[in-house]
C-alpha positions as a Markdown table, in Angstrom:
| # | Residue | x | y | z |
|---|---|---|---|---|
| 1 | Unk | 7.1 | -8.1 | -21.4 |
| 2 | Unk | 5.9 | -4.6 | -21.2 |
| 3 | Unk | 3.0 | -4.4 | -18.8 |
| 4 | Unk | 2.5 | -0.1 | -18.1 |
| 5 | Unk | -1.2 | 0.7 | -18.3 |
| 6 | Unk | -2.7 | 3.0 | -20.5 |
| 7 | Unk | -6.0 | 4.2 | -20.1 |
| 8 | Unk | -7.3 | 6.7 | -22.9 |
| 9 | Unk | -10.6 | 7.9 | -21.1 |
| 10 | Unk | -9.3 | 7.7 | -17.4 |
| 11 | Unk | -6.5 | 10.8 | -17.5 |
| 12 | Unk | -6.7 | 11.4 | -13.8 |
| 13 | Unk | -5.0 | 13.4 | -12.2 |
| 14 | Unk | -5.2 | 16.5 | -14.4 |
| 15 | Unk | -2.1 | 19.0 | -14.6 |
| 16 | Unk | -2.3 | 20.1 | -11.2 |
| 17 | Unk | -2.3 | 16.9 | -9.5 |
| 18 | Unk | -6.2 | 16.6 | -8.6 |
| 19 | Unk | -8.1 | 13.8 | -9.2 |
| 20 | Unk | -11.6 | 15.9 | -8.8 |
| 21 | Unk | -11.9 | 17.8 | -5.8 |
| 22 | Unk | -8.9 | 15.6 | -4.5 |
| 23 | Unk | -5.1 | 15.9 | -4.7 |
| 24 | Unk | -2.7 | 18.9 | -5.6 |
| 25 | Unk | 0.3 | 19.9 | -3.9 |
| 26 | Unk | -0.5 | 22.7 | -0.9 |
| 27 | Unk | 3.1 | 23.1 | 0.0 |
| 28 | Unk | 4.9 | 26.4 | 1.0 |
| 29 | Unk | 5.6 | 28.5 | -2.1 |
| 30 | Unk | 9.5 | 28.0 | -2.4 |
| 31 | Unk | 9.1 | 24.5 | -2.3 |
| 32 | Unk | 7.3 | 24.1 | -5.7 |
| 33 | Unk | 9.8 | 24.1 | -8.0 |
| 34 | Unk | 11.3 | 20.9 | -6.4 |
| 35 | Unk | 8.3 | 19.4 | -7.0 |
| 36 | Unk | 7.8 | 20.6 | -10.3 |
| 37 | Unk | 11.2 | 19.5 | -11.3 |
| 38 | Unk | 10.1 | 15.7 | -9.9 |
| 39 | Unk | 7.2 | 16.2 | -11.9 |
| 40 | Unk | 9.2 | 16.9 | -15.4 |
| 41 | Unk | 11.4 | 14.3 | -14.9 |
| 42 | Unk | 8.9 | 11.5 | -13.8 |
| 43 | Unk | 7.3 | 12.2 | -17.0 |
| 44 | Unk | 10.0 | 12.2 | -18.8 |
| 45 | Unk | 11.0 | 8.6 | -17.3 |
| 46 | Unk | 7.7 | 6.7 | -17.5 |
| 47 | Unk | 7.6 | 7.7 | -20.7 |
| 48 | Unk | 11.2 | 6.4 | -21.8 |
| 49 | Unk | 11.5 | 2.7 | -23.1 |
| 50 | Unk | 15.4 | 2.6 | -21.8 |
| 51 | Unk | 14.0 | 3.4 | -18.1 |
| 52 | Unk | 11.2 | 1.5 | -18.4 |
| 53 | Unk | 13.2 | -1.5 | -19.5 |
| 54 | Unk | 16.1 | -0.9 | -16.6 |
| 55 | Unk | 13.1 | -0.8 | -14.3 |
| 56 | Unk | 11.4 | -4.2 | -14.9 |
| 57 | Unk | 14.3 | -6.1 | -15.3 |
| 58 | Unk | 15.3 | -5.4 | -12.0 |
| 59 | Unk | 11.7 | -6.1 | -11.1 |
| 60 | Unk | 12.3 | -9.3 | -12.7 |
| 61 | Unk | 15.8 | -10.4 | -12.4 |
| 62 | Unk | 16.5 | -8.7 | -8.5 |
| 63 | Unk | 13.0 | -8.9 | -7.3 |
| 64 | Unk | 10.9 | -11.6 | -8.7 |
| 65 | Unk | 8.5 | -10.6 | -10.8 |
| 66 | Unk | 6.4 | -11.3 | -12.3 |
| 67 | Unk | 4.3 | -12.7 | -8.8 |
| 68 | Unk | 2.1 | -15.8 | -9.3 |
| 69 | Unk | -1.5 | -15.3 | -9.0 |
| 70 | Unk | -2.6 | -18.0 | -6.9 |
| 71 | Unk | -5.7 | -20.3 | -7.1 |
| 72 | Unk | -6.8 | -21.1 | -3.8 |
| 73 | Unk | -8.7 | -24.3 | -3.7 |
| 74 | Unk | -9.2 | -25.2 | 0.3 |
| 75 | Unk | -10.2 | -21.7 | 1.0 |
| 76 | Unk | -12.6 | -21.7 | -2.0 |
| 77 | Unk | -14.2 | -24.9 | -1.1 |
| 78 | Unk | -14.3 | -23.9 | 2.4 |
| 79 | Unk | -16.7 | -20.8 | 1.3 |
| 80 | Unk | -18.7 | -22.8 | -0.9 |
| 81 | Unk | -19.0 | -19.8 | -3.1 |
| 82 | Unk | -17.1 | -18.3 | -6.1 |
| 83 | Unk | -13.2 | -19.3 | -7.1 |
| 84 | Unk | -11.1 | -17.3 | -5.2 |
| 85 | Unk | -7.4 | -16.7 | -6.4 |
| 86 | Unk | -4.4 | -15.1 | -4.9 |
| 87 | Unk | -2.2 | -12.3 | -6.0 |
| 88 | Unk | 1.3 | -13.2 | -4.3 |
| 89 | Unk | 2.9 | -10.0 | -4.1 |
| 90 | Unk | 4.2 | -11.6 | -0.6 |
| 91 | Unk | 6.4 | -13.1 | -2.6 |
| 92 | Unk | 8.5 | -10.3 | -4.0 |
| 93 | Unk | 12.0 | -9.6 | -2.7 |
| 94 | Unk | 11.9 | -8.0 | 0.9 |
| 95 | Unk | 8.4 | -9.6 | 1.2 |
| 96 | Unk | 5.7 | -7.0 | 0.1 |
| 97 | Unk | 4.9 | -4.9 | -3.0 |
| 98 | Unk | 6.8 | -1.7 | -1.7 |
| 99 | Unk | 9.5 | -3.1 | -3.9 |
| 100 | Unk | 7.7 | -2.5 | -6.9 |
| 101 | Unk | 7.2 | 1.4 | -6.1 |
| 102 | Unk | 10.8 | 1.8 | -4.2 |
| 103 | Unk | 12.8 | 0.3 | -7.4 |
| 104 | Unk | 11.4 | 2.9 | -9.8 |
| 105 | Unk | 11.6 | 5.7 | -7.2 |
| 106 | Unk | 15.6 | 4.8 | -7.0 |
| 107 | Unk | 16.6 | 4.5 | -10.3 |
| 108 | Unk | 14.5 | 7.8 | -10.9 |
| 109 | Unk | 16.3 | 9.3 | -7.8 |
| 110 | Unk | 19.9 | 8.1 | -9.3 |
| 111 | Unk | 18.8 | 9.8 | -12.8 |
| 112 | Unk | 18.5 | 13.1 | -10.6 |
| 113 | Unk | 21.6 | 13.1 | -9.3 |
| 114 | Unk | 20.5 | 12.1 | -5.5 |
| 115 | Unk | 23.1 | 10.6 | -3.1 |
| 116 | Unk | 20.5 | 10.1 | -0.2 |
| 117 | Unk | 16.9 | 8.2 | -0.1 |
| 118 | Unk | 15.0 | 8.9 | 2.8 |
| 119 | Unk | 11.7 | 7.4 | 3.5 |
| 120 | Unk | 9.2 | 7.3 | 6.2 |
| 121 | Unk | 7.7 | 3.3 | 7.4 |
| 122 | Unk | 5.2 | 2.1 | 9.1 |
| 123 | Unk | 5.2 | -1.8 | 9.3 |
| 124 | Unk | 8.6 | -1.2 | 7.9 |
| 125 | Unk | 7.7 | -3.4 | 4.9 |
| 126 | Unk | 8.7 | 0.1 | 2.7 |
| 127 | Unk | 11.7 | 1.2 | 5.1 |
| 128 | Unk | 13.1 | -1.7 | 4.4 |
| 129 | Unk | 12.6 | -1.7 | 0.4 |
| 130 | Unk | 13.8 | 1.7 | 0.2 |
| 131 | Unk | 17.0 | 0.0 | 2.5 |
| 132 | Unk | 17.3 | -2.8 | 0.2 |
| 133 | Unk | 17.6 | -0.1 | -3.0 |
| 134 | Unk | 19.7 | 2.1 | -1.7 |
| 135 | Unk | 22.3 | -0.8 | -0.6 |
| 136 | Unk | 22.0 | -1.9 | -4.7 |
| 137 | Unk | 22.3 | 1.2 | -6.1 |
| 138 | Unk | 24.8 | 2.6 | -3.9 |
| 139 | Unk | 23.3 | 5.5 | -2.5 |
| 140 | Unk | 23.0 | 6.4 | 1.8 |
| 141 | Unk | 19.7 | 6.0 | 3.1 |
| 142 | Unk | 17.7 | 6.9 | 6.2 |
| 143 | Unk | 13.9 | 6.0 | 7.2 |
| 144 | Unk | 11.9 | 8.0 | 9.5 |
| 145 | Unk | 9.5 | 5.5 | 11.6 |
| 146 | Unk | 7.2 | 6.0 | 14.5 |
| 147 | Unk | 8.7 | 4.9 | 17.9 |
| 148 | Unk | 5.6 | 3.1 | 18.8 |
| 149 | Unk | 5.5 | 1.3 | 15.3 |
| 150 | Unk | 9.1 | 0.4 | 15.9 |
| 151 | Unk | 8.3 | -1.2 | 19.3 |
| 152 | Unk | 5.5 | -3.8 | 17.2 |
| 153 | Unk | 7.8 | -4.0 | 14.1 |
| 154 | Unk | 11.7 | -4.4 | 15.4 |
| 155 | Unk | 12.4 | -7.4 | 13.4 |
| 156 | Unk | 11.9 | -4.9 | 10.1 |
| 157 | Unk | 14.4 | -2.3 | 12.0 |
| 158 | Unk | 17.0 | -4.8 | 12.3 |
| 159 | Unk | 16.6 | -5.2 | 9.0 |
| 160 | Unk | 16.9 | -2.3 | 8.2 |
| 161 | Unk | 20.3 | -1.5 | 10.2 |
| 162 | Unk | 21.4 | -4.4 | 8.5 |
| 163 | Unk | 20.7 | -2.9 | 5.0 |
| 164 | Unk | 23.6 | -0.2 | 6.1 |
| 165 | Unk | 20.1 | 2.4 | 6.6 |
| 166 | Unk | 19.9 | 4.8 | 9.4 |
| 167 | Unk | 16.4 | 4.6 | 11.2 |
| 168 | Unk | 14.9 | 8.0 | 13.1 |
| 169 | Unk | 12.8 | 7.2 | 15.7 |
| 170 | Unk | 10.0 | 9.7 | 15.7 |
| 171 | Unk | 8.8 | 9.9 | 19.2 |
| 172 | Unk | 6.2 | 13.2 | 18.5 |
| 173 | Unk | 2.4 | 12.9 | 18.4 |
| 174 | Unk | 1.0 | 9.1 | 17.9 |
| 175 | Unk | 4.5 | 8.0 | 17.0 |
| 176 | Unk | 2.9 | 6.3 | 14.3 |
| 177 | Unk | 3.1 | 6.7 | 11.1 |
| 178 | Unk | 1.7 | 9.9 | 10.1 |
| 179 | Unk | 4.5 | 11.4 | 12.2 |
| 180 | Unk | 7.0 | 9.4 | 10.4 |
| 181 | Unk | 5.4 | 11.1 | 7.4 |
| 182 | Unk | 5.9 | 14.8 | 8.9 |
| 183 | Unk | 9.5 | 13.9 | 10.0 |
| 184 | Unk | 10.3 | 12.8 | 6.7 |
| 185 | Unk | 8.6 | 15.6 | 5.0 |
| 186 | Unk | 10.5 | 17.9 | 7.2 |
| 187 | Unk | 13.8 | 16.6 | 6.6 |
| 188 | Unk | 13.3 | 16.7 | 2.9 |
| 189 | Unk | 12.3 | 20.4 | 2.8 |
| 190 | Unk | 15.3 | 21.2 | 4.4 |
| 191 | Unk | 17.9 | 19.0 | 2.1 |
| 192 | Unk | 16.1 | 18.8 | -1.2 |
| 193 | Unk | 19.3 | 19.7 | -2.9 |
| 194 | Unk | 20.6 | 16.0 | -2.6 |
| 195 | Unk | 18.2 | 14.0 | -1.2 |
| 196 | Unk | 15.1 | 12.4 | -2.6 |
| 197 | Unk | 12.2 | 11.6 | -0.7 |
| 198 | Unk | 10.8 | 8.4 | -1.5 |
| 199 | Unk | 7.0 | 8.0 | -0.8 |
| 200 | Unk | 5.9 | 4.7 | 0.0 |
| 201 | Unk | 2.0 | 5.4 | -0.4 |
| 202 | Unk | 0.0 | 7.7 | -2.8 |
| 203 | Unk | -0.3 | 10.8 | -0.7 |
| 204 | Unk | 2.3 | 14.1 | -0.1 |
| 205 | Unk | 1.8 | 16.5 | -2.7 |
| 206 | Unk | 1.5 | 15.9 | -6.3 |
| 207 | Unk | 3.5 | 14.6 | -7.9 |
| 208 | Unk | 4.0 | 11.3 | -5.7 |
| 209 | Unk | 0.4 | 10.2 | -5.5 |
| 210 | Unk | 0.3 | 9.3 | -9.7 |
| 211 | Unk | 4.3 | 8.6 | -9.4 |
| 212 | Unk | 3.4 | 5.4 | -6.6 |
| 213 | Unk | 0.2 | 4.7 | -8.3 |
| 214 | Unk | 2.4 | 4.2 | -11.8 |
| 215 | Unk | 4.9 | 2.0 | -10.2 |
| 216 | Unk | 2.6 | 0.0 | -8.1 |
| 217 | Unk | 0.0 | -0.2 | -11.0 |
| 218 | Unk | 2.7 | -3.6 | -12.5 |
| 219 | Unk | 0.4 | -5.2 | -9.8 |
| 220 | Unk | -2.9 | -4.9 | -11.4 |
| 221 | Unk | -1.6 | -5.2 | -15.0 |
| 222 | Unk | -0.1 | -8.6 | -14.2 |
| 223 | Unk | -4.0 | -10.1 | -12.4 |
| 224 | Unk | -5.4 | -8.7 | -15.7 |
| 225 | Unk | -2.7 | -10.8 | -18.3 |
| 226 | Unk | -3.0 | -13.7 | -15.6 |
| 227 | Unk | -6.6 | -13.9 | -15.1 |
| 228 | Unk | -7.1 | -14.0 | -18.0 |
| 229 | Unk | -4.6 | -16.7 | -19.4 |
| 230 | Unk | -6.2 | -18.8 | -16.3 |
| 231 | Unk | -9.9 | -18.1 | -16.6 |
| 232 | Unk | -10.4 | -16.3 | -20.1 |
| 233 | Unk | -12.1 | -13.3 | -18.2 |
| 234 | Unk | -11.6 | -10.6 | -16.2 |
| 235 | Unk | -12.4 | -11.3 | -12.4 |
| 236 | Unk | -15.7 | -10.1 | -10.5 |
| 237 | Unk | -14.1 | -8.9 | -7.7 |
| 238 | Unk | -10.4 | -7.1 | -6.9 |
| 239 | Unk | -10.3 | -6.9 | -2.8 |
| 240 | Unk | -7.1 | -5.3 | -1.5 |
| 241 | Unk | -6.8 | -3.5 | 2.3 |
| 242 | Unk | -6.1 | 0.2 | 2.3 |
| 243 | Unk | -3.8 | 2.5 | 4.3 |
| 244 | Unk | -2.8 | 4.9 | 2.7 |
| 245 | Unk | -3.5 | 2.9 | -0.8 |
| 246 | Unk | -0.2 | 1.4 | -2.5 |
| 247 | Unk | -1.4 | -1.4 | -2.9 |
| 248 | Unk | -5.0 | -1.4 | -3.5 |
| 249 | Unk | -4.6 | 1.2 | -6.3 |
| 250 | Unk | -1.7 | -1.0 | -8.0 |
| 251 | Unk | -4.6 | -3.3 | -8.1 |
| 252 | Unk | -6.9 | -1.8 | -9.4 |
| 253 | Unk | -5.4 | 0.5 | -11.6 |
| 254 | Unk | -5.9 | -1.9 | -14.7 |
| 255 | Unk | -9.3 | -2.4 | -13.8 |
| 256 | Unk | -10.7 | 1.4 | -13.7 |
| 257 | Unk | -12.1 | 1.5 | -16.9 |
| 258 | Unk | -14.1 | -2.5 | -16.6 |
| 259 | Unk | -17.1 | -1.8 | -14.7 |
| 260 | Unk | -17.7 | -5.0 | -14.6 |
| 261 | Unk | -15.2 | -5.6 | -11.9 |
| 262 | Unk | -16.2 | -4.5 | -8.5 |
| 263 | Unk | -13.1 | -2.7 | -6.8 |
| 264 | Unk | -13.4 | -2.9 | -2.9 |
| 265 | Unk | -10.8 | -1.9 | -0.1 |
| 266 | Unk | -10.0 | -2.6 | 2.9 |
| 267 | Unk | -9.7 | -0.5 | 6.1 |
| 268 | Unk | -8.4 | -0.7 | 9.3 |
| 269 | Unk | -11.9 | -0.7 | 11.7 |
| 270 | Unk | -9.8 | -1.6 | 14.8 |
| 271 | Unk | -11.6 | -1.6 | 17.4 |
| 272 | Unk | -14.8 | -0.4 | 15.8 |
| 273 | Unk | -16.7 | 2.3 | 14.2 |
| 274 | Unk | -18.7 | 3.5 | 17.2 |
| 275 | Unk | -15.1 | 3.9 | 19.2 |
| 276 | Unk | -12.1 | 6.0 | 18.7 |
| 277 | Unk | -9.9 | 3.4 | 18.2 |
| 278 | Unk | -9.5 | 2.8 | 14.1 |
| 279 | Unk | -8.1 | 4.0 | 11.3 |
| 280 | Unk | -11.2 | 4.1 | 8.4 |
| 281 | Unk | -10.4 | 7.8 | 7.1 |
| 282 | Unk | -12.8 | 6.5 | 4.1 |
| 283 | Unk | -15.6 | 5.7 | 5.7 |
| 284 | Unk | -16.1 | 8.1 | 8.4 |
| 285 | Unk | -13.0 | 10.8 | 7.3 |
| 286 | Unk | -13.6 | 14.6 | 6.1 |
| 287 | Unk | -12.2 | 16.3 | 3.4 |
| 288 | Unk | -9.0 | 18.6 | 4.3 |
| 289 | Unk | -5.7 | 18.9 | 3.6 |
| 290 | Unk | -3.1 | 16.8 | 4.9 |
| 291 | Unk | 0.6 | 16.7 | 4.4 |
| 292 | Unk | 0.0 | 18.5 | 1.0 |
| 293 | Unk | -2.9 | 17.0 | -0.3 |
| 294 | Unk | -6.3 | 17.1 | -0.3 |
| 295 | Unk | -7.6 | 13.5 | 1.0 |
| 296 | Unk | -10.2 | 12.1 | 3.4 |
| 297 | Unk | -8.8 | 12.3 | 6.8 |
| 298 | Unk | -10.1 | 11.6 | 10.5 |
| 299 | Unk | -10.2 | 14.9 | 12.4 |
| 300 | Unk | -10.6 | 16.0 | 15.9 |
| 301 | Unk | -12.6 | 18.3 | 17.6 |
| 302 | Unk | -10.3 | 21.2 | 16.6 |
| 303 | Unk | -10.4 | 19.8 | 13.0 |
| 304 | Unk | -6.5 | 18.4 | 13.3 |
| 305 | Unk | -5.3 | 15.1 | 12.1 |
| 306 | Unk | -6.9 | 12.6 | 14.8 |
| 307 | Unk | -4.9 | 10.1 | 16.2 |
| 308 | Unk | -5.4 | 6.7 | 14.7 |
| 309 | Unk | -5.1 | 3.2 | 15.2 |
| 310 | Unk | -4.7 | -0.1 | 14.1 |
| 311 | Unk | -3.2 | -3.6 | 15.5 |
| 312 | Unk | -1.4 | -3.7 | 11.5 |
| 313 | Unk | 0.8 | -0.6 | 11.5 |
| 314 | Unk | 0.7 | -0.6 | 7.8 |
| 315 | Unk | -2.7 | 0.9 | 7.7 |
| 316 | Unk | -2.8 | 2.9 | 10.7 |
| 317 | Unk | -2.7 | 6.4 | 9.3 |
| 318 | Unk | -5.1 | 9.0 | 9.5 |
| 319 | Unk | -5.6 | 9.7 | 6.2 |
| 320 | Unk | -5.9 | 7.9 | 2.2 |
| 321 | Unk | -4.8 | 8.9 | -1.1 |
| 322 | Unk | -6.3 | 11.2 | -3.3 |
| 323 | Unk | -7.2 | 9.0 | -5.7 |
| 324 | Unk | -8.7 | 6.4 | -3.4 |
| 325 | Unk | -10.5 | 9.4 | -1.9 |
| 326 | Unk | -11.6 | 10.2 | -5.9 |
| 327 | Unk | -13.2 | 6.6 | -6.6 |
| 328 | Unk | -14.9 | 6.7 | -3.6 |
| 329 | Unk | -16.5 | 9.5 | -4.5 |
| 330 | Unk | -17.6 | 8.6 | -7.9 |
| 331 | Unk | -18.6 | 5.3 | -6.8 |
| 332 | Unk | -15.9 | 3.3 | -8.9 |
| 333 | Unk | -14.6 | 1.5 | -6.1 |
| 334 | Unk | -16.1 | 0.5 | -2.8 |
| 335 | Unk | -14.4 | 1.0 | 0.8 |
| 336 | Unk | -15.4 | -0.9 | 4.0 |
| 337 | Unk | -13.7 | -1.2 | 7.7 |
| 338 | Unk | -12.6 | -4.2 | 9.0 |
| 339 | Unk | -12.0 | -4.6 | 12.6 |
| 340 | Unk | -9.1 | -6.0 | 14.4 |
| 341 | Unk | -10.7 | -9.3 | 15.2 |
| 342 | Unk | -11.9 | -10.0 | 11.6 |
| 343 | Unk | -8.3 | -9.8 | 10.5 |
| 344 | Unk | -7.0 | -11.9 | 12.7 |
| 345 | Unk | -9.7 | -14.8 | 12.4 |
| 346 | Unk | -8.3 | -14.0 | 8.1 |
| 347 | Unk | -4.3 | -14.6 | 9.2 |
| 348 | Unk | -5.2 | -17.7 | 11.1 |
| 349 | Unk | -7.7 | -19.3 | 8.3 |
| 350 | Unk | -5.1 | -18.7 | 5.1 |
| 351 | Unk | -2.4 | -20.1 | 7.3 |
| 352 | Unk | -3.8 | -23.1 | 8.5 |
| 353 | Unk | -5.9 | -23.6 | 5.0 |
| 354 | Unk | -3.4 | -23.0 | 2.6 |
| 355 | Unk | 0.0 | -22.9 | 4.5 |
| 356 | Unk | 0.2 | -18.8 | 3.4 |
| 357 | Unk | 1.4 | -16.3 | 6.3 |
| 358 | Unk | 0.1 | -13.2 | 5.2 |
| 359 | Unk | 1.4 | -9.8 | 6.7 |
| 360 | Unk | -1.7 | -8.6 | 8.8 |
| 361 | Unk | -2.6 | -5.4 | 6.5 |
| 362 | Unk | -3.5 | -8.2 | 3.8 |
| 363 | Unk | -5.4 | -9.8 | 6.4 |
| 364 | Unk | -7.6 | -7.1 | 6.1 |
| 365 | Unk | -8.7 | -7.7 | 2.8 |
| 366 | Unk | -9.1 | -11.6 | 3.4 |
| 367 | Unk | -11.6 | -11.0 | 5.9 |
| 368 | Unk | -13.9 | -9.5 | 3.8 |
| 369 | Unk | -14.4 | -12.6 | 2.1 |
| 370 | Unk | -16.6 | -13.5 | 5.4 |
| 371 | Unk | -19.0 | -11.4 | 4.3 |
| 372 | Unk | -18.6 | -11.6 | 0.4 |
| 373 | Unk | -18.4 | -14.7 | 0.1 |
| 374 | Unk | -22.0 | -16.2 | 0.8 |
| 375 | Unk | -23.1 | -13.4 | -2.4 |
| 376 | Unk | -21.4 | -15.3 | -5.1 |
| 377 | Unk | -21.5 | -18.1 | -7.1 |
| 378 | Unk | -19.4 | -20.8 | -8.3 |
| 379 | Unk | -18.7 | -18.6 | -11.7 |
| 380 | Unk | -17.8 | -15.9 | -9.8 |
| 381 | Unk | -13.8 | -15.0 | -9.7 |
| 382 | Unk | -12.2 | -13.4 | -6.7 |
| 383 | Unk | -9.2 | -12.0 | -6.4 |
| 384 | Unk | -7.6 | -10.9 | -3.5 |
| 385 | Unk | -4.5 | -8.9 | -3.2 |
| 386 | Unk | -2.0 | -10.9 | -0.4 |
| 387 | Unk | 0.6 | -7.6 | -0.2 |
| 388 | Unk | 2.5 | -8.9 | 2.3 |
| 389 | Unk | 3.7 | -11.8 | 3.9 |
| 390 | Unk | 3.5 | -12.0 | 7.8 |
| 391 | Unk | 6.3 | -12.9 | 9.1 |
| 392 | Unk | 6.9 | -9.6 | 10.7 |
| 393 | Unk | 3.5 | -9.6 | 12.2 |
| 394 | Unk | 3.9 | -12.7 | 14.3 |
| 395 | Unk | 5.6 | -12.2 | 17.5 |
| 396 | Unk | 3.4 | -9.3 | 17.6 |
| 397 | Unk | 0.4 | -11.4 | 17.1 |
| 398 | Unk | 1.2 | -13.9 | 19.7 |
| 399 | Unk | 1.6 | -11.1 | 22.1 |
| 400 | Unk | -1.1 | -9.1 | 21.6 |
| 401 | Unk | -3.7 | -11.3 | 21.4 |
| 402 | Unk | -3.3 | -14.4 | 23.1 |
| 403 | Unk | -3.0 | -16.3 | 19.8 |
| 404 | Unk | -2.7 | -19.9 | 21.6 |
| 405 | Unk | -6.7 | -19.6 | 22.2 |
| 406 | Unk | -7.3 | -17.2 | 19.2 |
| 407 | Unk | -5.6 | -20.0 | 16.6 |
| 408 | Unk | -7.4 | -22.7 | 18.3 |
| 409 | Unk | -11.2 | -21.5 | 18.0 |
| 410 | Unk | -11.0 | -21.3 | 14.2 |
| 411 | Unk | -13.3 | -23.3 | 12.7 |
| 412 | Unk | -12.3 | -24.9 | 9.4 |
| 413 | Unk | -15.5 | -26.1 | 8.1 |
């Protein structure tokens, strides 16, 4: 089954890598010929059956695909509202959709001629992908990832150690993942000769942000074919959380030219909009440049990359993708913050109501329901985009947040 998108009227990003007044790659000079070389033979790939075909089988056969899309009954009866449904991409191989993206990155980087993968992780879910390919195909690997993320995600590190990867802890500025990020970027300028740098999210320079969005967009194609099959029409709603946007554009991809179906991600709120403590770059970011591309960011008083946060280290970066950044703008797709709180009262309701542990970036998009919800109707389809499971997240969870009394005060009406 061949399930790459096409869109004839939606031919973003143009030939410089913006999508609008967002994207490009604003890199140093002697650099751009790497990236134009990625650029040439990306195309080239995406556009070749035989790579195509070696890509989704391993999809298929190695990781799992295609995911199942999920009709939730209890947590549609519990909302009285519209029919929700699932999209398990928790389900994949290593437990998240990073897969999807790291497997076409890998075989693109073996095509190359790269020995190395590098990569930088946050929650680890795509350190430990870009692991998992580089122990398949061969090749040495080492992830860059924020000491303070490493400290809230050390199950993924053992993992990753245990995939044969060596893991950098980055111990400058936030020690999150942004600096993971500039580590990785760093490294990379200095060893582009045999090493390939593979993004987990659509930012860095063009061309990663369309090369992750491609990959990931197996996501969206898949709801669309099953959606349809299921319900004989395309869904309302698409919800998926936003960091830097893997997933939520693989969601959405398939859906840009359907007005009919309202797009809406997910940020990390944290602690609140009126405080310091968050991560929504899309809802009160600026427009600047930020490790090579032009995005929505949060800024300081000096007008440097602020320090973020989030309790799901997934989505606590600074910044979003261009293109997220682009249909925000143009009012395609819809972005709203969700606090720390709201996801967590989400990871505790799926699991108890339908025996899912989602990773608590997906979380992010559950919660929204709360407030969606009580706007539908029973015709109404929902689908929400579960792009992680959570088994990494709980130790954390039960540390952090007292879970004993947090799991017992949800209501299941």
């Amino acid at each position: 089954m061949r399930y790459k998108v096409e869109h004839n009227n939606y031919d973003y990003p143009d030939k410089d890598g913006f999508f609008g007044e967002f994207g490009g790659a604003y890199v140093d000079e002697k650099f751009k010929p790497v990236l134009d070389n990625l650029t040439k033979q990306f195309d080239k790939a995406w556009k070749s059956d035989t790579f195509f075909v070696d890509w989704y089988n391993l999809l298929k056969e190695y990781s799992g695909r295609p995911t199942p899309l999920y009709f939730a009954k209890k947590l549609t009866q519990h909302y009285k509202g519209g029919k929700i449904y699932l999209k398990r991409e928790d389900l994949n191989h290593t437990g998240a959709h990073k897969i999807n993206n790291v497997l076409g990155q890998a075989l693109l980087a073996k095509k190359m001629g790269a020995k190395k993968l590098i990569a930088e992780t946050g929650a680890g879910q795509h350190g430990v992908a870009t692991a998992t390919a580089a122990s398949l195909l061969g090749m040495e690997c080492e992830i860059f990832m924020g000491v303070e993320d490493m400290n809230r995600q050390l199950t993924n590190v053992e993992r990753m150690h245990l995939l044969g990867a060596k893991v950098n802890a980055v111990n400058t500025g936030t020690r999150t993942l942004k600096d993971a990020c500039d580590a990785a970027i760093d490294y990379w300028f200095n060893h582009a000769d045999d090493v390939f740098y593979c993004i987990g999210s659509p930012i860095g320079p063009h061309p990663y942000p369309m090369i992750v969005r491609n990959f990931q967009s197996i996501v969206g194609a898949e709801i669309k074919e099953q959606i349809l099959e299921k319900e004989s029409r395309l869904p309302d709603y698409v919800l998926a959380c936003v960091g830097g946007g893997s997933n939520a554009i693989g969601a959405f991809y398939a859906f840009l030219e359907n007005k009919e179906v309202n797009l809406i991600g997910l940020e990390a709120g944290g602690e609140g909009l009126d405080t310091k403590r968050h991560s929504a770059a899309l809802t009160l970011g600026k427009r600047t440049i930020l490790q090579g591309t032009c995005q929505y960011a949060l800024l300081d008083e000096n007008g440097e990359a602020a320090e973020s946060y989030s309790i799901s280290a997934g989505i606590d970066y600074p910044g979003c993708g261009p293109e997220h950044c682009f249909l925000k703008d143009i009012g395609r797709a819809q972005y709203y913050a969700i606090t720390d709180s709201e996801a967590i009262n989400a990871f505790a309701l799926l699991t108890k109501m339908e025996g899912i542990i989602p990773a608590i970036e997906s979380a992010h998009a559950l919660a929204y329901l709360e407030k969606l919800m009580p706007t539908t109707v029973p015709d109404d389809i929902i689908v929400v985009n579960i792009s992680g499971r959570g088994d990494k997240d709980v130790e954390r969870l039960l540390q952090y947040m007292n879970w004993v009394k947090k799991w017992n005060k949800v209501q299941l009406r």
